[in-house]
C-alpha atoms as an extended CHARMM CRD file, in Angstrom:
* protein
*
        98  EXT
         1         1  UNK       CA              0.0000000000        0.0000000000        0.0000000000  PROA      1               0.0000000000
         2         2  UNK       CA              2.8240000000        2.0140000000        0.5990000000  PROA      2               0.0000000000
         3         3  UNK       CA              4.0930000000        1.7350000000       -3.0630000000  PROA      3               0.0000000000
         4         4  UNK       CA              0.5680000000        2.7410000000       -4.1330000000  PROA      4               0.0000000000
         5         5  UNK       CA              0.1910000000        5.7080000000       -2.0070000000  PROA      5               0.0000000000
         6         6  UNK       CA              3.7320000000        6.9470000000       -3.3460000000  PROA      6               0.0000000000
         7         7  UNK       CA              2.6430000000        6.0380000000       -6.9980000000  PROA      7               0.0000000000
         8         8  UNK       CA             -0.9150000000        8.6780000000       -6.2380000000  PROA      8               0.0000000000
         9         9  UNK       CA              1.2080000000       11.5860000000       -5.0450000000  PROA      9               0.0000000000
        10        10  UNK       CA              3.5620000000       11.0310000000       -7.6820000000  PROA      10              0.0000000000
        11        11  UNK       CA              0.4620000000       11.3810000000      -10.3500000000  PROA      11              0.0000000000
        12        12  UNK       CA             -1.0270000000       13.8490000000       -8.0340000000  PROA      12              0.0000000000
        13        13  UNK       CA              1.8850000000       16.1710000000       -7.5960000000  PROA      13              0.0000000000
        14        14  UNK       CA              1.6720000000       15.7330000000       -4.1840000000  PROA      14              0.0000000000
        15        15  UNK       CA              3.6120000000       14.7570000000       -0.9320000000  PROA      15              0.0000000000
        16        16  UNK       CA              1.5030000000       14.0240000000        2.2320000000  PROA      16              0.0000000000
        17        17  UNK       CA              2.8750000000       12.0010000000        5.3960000000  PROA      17              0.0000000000
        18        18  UNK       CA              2.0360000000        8.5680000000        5.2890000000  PROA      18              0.0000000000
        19        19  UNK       CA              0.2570000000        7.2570000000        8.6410000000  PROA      19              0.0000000000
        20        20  UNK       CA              0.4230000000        3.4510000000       10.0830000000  PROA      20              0.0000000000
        21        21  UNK       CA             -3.1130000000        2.7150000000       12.3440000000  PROA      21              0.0000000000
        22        22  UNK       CA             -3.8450000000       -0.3770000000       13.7450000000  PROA      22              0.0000000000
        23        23  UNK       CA             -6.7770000000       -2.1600000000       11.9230000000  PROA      23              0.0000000000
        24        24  UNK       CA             -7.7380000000       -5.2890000000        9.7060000000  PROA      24              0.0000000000
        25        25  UNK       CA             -5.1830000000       -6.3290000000        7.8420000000  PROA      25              0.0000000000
        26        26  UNK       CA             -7.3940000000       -8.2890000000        5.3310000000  PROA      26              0.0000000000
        27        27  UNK       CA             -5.0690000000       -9.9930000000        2.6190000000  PROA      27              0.0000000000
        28        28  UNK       CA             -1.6260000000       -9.8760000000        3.3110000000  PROA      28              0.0000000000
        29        29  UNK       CA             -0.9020000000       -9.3400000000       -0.6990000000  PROA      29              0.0000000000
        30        30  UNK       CA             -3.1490000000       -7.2700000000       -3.2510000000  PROA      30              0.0000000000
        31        31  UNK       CA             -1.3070000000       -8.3490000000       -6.5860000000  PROA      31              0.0000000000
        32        32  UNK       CA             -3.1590000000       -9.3530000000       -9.3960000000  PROA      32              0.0000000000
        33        33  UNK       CA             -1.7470000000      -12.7950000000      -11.3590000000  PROA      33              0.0000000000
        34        34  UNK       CA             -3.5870000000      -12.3820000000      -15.1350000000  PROA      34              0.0000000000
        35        35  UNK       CA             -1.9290000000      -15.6060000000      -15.8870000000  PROA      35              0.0000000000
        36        36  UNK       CA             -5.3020000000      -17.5570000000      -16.1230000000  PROA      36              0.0000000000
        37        37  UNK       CA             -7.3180000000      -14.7770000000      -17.6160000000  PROA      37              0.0000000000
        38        38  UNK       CA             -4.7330000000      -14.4580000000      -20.1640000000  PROA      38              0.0000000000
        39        39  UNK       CA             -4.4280000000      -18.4530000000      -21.1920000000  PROA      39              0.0000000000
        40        40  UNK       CA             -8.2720000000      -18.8020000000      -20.7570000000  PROA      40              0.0000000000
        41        41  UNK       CA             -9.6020000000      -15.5380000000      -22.7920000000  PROA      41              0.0000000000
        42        42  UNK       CA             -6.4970000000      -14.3940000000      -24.6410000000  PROA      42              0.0000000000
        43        43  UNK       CA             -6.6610000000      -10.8370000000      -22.7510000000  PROA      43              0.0000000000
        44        44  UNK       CA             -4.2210000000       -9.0370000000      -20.9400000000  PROA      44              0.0000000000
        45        45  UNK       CA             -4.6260000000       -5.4840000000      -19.5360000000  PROA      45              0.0000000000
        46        46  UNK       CA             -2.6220000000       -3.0560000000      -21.9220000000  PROA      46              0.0000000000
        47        47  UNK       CA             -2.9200000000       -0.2470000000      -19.6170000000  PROA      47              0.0000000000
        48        48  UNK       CA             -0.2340000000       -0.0690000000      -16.3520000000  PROA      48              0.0000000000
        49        49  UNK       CA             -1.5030000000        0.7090000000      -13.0120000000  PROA      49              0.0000000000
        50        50  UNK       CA              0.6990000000        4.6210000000      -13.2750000000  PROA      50              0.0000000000
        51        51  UNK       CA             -1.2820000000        4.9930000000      -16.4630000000  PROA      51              0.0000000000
        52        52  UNK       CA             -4.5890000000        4.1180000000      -15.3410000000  PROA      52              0.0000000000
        53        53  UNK       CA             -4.3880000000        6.5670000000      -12.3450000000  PROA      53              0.0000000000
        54        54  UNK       CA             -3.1920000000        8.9210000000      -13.9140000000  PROA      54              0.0000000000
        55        55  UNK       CA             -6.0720000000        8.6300000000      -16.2590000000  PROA      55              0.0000000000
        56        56  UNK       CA             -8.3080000000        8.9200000000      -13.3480000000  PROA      56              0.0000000000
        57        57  UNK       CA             -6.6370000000       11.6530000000      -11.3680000000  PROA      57              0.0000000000
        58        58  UNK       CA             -7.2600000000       13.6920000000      -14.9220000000  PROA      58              0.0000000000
        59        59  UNK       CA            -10.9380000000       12.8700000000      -14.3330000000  PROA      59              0.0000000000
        60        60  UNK       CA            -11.2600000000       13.4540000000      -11.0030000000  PROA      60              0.0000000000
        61        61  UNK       CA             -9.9520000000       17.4700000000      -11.8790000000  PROA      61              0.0000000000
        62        62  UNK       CA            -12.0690000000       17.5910000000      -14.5360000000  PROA      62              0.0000000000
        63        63  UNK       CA            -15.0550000000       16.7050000000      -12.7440000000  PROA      63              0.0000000000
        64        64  UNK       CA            -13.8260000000       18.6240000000       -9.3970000000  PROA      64              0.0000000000
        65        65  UNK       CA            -13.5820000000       21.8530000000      -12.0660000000  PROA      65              0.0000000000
        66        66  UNK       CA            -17.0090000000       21.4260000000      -13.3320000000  PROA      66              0.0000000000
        67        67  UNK       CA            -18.5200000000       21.4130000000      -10.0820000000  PROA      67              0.0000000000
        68        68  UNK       CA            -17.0930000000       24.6000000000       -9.2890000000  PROA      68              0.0000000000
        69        69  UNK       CA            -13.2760000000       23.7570000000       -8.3230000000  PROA      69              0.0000000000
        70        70  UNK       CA            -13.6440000000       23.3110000000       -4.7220000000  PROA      70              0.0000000000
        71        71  UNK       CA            -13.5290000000       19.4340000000       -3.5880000000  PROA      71              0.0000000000
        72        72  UNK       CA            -14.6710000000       20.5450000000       -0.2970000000  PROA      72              0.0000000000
        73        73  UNK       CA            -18.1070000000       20.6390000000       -1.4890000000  PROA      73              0.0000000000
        74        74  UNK       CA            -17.6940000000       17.2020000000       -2.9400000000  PROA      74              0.0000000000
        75        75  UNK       CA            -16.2540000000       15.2690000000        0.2840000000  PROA      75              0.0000000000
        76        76  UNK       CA            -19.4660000000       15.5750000000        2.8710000000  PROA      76              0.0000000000
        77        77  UNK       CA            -21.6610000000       12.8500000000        3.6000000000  PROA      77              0.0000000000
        78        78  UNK       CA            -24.8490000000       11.8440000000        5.6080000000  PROA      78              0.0000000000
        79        79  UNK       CA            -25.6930000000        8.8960000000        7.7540000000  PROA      79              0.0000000000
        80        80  UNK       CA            -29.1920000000        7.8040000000        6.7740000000  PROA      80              0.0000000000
        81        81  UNK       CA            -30.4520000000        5.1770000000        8.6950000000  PROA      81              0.0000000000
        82        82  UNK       CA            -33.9630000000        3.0990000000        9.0160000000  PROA      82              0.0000000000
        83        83  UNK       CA            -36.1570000000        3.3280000000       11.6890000000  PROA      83              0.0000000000
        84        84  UNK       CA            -38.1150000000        0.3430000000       12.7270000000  PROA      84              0.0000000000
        85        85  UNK       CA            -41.2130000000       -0.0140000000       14.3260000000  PROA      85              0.0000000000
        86        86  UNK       CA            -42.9770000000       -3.2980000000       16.2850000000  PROA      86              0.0000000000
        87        87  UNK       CA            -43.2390000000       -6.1190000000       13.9030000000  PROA      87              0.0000000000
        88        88  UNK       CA            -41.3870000000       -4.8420000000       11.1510000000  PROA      88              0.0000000000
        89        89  UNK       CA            -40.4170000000       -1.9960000000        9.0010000000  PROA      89              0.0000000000
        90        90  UNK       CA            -41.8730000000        1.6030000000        9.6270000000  PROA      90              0.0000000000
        91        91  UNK       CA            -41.9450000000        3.2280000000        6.3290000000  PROA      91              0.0000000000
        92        92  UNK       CA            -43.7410000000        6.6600000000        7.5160000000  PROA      92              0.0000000000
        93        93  UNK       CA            -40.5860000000        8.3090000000        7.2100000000  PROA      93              0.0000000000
        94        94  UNK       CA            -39.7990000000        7.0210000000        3.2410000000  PROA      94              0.0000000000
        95        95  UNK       CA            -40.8560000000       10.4440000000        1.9780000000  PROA      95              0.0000000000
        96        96  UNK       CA            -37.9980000000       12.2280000000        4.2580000000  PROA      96              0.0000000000
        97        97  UNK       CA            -36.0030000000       14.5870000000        1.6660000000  PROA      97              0.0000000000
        98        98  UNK       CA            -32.0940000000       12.9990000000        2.2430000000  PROA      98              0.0000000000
């Protein structure tokens, strides 16, 4: 992950310190063998991983600019959750504007 994260702020143009929490490890390796894929179907990806992102950090601007240029706007989020009534599901509050 580290080797990602280096690879972004490369693309990015960016430097940012990189922080080490405690937490799930989940699978110990991320890579991606295309062996099989390849024998089976004939394909292999002809795009790198530095390409791709950088592909992606180009839309990311793009679509940051349209919306006005400030990501801050972009980055909020809302908890919605479901309140439930005695013997099941109360859907009075379905119509709520999120």
């Amino acid at each position: 992950m580290n080797q990602m994260a280096e690879l972004v702020f490369k693309i990015g143009g960016k430097t940012l310190p990189i922080k080490h929490i405690p937490g799930p490890e989940g699978v110990r390796g991320r890579n991606s063998d295309n062996t099989l894929i390849k024998e089976v179907l004939g394909w292999a990806p002809s795009t790198s991983l530095e390409e791709g992102l950088g592909y992606t950090h180009a839309w990311i601007k793009t679509q940051i600019a349209e919306f006005g240029g400030d990501a801050s706007t972009l980055t909020t989020s809302k908890i919605c959750t479901q309140k439930m009534a005695e013997g099941g599901c109360d859907m009075t509050h379905a119509q709520e504007t999120q």
